[in-house]
N, C-alpha and C positions, 0 to 999 in steps of 0.2 A: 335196787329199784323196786319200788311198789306195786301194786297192780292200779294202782291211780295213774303212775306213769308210762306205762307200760298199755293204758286202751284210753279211747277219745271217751268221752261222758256222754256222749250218744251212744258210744258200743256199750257199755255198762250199762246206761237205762234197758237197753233192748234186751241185754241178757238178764236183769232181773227181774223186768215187766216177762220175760217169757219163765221165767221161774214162777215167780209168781202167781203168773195163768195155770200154769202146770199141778203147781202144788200150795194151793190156798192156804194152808195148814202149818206150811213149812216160812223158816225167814233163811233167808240168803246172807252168807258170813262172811267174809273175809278178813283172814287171822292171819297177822307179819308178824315176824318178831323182830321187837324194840331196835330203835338207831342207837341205844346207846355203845357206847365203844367197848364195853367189859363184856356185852353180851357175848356167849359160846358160840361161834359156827355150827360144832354138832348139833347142836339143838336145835335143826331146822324143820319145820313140816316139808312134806314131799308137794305138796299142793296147798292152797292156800284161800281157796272158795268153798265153803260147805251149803249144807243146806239142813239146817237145823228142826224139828219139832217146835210149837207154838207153846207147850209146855214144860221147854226143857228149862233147864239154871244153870245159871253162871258155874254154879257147882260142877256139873252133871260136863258142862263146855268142856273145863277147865281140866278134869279128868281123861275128855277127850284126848285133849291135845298132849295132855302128861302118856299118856299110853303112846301117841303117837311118835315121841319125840324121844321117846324112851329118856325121860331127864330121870336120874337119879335120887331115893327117895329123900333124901338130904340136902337137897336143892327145893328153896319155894319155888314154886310160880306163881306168878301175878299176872292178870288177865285185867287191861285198862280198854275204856269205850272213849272214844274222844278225850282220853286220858284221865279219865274216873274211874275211881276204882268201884266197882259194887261189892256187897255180902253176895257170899255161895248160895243162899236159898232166893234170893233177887231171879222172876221169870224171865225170861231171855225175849218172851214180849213185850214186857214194860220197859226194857231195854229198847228193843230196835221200835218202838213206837216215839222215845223218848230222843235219840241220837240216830236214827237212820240215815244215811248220807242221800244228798237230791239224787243222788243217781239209781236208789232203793235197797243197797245195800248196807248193813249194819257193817263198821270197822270197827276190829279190835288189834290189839297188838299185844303181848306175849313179855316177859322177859323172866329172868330167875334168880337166883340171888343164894347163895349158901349160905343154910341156916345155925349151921353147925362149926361156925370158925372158917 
């Protein structure tokens, strides 16, 4: 289950309208990994809301989450917003200004793929 299903869209406005009072600067994430059915279990984050820099990139994200999840370097990751994919140097601004959800949160979702057979 998602973090969509999992809180009313009243509790999600309230917690990113108070992020965002908090830390002007920052954009609020929430990162799942993919429903597809091949996707790994292990490869899960431990949490699943971040709170980003206004300058980071998709790049910079996406490295986040590979650290996090310890995926192996022989495994891509793909990092989709509304299910688009963007380039690594794409600001994570132009992003969540672009697809931020009414609730104020930017989604992304996760998955991996092995690149090597």
């Amino acid at each position: 289950m998602g973090y969509k299903d999992n809180s009313t869209l009243q509790e999600r406005q309230a917690k990113s309208s108070i992020i965002l009072q908090q830390y002007p600067d920052r954009i609020p994430i929430v990162i799942e990994p993919s429903k597809q059915k091949s996707f790994e279990t292990k490869y899960l984050l431990e949490k699943n809301k971040f709170i980003t820099p206004n300058d980071f990139t998709v790049g910079q994200l996406m490295a986040m989450i590979r650290k996090k999840i310890q995926i192996p370097p022989e495994k891509a990751l793909f990092l989709f917003f509304n299910e688009r994919f963007y380039p690594v140097s794409t600001l994570l601004s132009v992003v969540y200004h672009t697809h931020r959800a009414e609730d104020g949160f930017l989604y992304a979702t996760y998955s991996e793929e092995n690149t090597f057979g």
